[in-house]
TORZA-554022 format. One record per residue (C-alpha): residue in three letters; x, y, z. Coordinates in steps of 0.5 Angstrom, whole numbers, plus 500, padded with zeros to 3 digits. Layout:
# TORZA-554022
alaXYZ...
This chain:
# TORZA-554022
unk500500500unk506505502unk509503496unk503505491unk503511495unk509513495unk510510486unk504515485unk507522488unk514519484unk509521479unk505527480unk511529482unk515528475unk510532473unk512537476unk519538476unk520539469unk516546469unk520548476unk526548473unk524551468unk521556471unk527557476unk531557471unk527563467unk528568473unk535566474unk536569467unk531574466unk535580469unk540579463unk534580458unk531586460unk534589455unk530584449unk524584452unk519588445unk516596448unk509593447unk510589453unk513594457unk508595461unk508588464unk516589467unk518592474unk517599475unk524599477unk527597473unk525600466unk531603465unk535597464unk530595459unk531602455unk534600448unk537608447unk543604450unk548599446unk547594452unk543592458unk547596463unk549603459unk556606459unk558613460unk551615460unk546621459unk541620465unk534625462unk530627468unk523630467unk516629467unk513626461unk518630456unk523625458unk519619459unk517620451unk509620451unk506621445unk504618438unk510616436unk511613442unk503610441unk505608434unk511603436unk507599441unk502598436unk506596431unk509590432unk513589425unk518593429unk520590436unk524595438unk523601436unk526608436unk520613439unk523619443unk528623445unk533618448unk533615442unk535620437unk541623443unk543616443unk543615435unk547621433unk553621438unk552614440unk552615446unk548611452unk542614454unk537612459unk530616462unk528615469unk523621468unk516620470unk509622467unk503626471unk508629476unk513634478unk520636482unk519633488unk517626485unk522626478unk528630481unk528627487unk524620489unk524616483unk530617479unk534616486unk529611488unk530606481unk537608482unk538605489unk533599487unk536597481unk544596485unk539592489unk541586485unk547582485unk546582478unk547590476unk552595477unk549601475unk554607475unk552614476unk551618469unk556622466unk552627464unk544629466unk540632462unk534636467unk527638462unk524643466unk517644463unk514651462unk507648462unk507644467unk512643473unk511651475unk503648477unk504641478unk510642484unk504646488unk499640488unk505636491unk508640496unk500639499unk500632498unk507631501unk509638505unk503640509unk501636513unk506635516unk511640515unk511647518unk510653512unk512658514unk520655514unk518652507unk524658503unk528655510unk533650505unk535646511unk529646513unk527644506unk532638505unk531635511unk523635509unk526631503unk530627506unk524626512unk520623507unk525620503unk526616507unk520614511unk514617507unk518615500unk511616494unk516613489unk514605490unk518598489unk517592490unk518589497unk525585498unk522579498unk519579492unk523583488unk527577485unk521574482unk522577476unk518573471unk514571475unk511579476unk512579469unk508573467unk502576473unk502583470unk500579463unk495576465unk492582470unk493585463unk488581459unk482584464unk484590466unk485596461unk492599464unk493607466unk496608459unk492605455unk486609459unk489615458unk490614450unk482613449unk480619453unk485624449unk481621443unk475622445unk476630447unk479635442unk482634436unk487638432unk484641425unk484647421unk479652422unk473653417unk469659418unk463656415unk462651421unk464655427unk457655429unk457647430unk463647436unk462649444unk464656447unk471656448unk473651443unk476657439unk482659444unk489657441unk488659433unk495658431unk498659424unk502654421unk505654413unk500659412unk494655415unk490657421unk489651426unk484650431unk489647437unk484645443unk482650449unk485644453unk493645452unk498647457unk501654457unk505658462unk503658468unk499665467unk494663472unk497663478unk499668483unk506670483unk508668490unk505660488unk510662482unk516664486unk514657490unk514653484unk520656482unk523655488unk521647489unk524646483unk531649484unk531645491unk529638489unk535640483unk540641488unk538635492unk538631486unk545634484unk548633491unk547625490unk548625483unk555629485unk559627479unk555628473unk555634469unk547637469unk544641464unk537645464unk533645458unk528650457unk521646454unk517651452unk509649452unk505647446unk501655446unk508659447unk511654441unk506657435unk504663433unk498664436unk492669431unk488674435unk480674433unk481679428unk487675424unk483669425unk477672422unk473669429unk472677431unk466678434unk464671434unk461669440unk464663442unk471666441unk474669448unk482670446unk484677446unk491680446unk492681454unk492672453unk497672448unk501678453unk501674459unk503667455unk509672452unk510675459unk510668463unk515665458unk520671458unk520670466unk520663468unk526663461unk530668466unk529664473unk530657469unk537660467unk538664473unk538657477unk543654472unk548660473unk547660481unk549653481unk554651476unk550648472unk549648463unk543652460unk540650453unk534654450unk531650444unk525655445unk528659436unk528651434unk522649437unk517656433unk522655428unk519649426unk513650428unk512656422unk511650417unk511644420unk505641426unk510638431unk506637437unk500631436unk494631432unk490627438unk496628444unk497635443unk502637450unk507632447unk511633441unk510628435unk516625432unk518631428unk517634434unk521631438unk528631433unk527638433unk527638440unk533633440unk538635435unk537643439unk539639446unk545636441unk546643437unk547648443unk550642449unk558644450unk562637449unk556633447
């Protein structure tokens, strides 16, 4: 009885040691294949480690780097990055600005930016976090960058590092010693390390790499993931289209904010686009700024060796030439509100946050690249900004903003 017993768990358990050591042997080697694993899958990957999976390097673990730090600029959204995941002719496709610095000088290039967030978040928590988490493993020496590249976005960062000092700052921290510095790094050291918003997989888990990677696939068939979520709405709202006069009266009030010309043809760019940061008052400007400049010095103080440069982004509504009503043919039209105190405060938002931006660069020792000529340049004959994802560069756009960054760098 014992012997048929222990014959038939012999058996079952045959059964399963083939798999096992397959599976054992996967998560052995998957660290090695980060880097092989096609974009559409990204998704399914370790937070953590999407760096090492970049392919704007020429190996797994990048050499003499360029580090990209910023938000969603730097990240590569887009639609020619939506266009390469849905195109699987092509596994490993080029789509952003790590691309095109590393296929110029080919140089290594890797992006720890992040999307919907600001200074706080993307100069200090997750680029410091992934580069600690990623020298976790036995398997990865990650070095630090010979050079970072720090996008500041005039349309969004001022703002944006507003509403993260309210989630991280506030509650627990006094704001009448906020312009204090050394209160302030020691906020950021604080929730760095107790409150850390930028998450990693906890040791024990974290070496299950394939295992996560085969959940996450599966998680994936039922669930609609956040990128693929935020892609359909911007389908469903405003589309970029040339202006009918003939039509006007079918569009909501509104709709007919930022009029832009562009190889003498008048486009409607939608009412929702990111501007200068012309609705705030100038104490939550000085603030913004301030954020900005501090979580700079705590990233340059980890990144201690790295030569940092400041990239001046300028928003989709300062990189066209915008048409008041009258040059548009709208004067007088009901549901057309731009007038030229609108088109003054973009310009006079640009123009300052411009000075501040190379102000801190200078202060601190750090290069200054303005790609704002290049960008309007371009932007008199050519669309470079997205038909439906319009706060993001399209391809063009993109290697205009890019072959600027290499054009002006010193010792690029």
């Amino acid at each position: 009885m014992i012997i048929e017993i222990m014959k038939k768990f012999l058996k079952i358990l045959k059964m399963f040691i083939g798999p096992i050591i397959i599976l054992v042997l996967l998560e052995l080697f998957s660290p090695f294949l980060l880097h092989k694993v096609p974009l559409y899958l990204h998704g399914n990957l370790d937070s953590g480690l999407l760096a090492l999976a970049q392919t704007s390097k020429r190996s797994l673990i990048p050499e003499d780097y360029i580090l990209l730090l910023g938000n969603s600029n730097a990240v590569g959204l887009g639609e020619w990055l939506n266009n390469s995941r849905n195109d699987r002719r092509n596994l490993w496709p080029d789509f952003h600005t790590a691309h095109i610095l590393n296929n110029k000088p080919d140089i290594d290039v890797i992006s720890l930016g992040g999307a919907g967030k600001a200074s706080l978040i993307n100069l200090v928590f997750s680029p410091i976090t992934q580069f600690q988490y990623i020298n976790s493993f036995l398997t990865f020496n990650l070095k630090m960058p010979k050079r970072i590249i720090v996008i500041f976005d005039e349309g969004n960062d001022v703002s944006r590092n507003i509403k993260e000092l309210e989630k991280l700052y506030y509650e627990n921290f006094d704001k009448n010693r906020i312009y204090d510095t050394e209160y302030f790094r020691k906020f950021l050291d604080t929730v760095f390390q107790d409150k850390n918003p930028y998450k990693t997989p906890q040791p024990y888990f974290k070496y299950f790499m394939f295992s996560r990677f085969i959940f996450k696939g599966i998680k994936g068939l039922f669930y609609e993931s956040k990128y693929d979520a935020n892609w359909r709405k911007l389908v469903e709202e405003q589309k970029l289209h040339k202006l009918n006069l003939s039509q006007v009266d079918r569009y909501p009030r509104g709709h007919f904010l930022n009029i832009a010309l562009v190889d003498n043809e008048k486009w409607v760019f939608s009412n929702k686009n990111v501007k200068p940061p012309i609705e705030l008052a100038n104490n939550e400007i000085r603030l913004g700024l301030y954020v900005f400049e501090q979580s700079l010095l705590y990233a340059s103080s980890f990144f201690k060796d790295s030569k940092i440069d400041l990239v001046y982004l300028p928003s989709v509504t300062s990189s066209y030439n915008l048409l008041l009503p009258e040059e548009s043919g709208l004067s007088g039209i009901a549901n057309f509100r731009l007038d030229q105190s609108y088109l003054t405060k973009i310009k006079e938002s640009e123009i300052f946050l411009v000075k501040e931006i190379e102000s801190i660069a200078k202060k601190h020792g750090f290069g200054f690249i303005d790609v704002r000529n290049d960008v309007k340049k371009a932007s008199k004959s050519l669309i470079i900004h997205g038909i439906l994802d319009q706060n993001h560069f399209n391809k063009k756009g993109y290697h205009v903003f890019a072959e600027s960054i290499i054009e002006q760098a010193e010792g690029f």
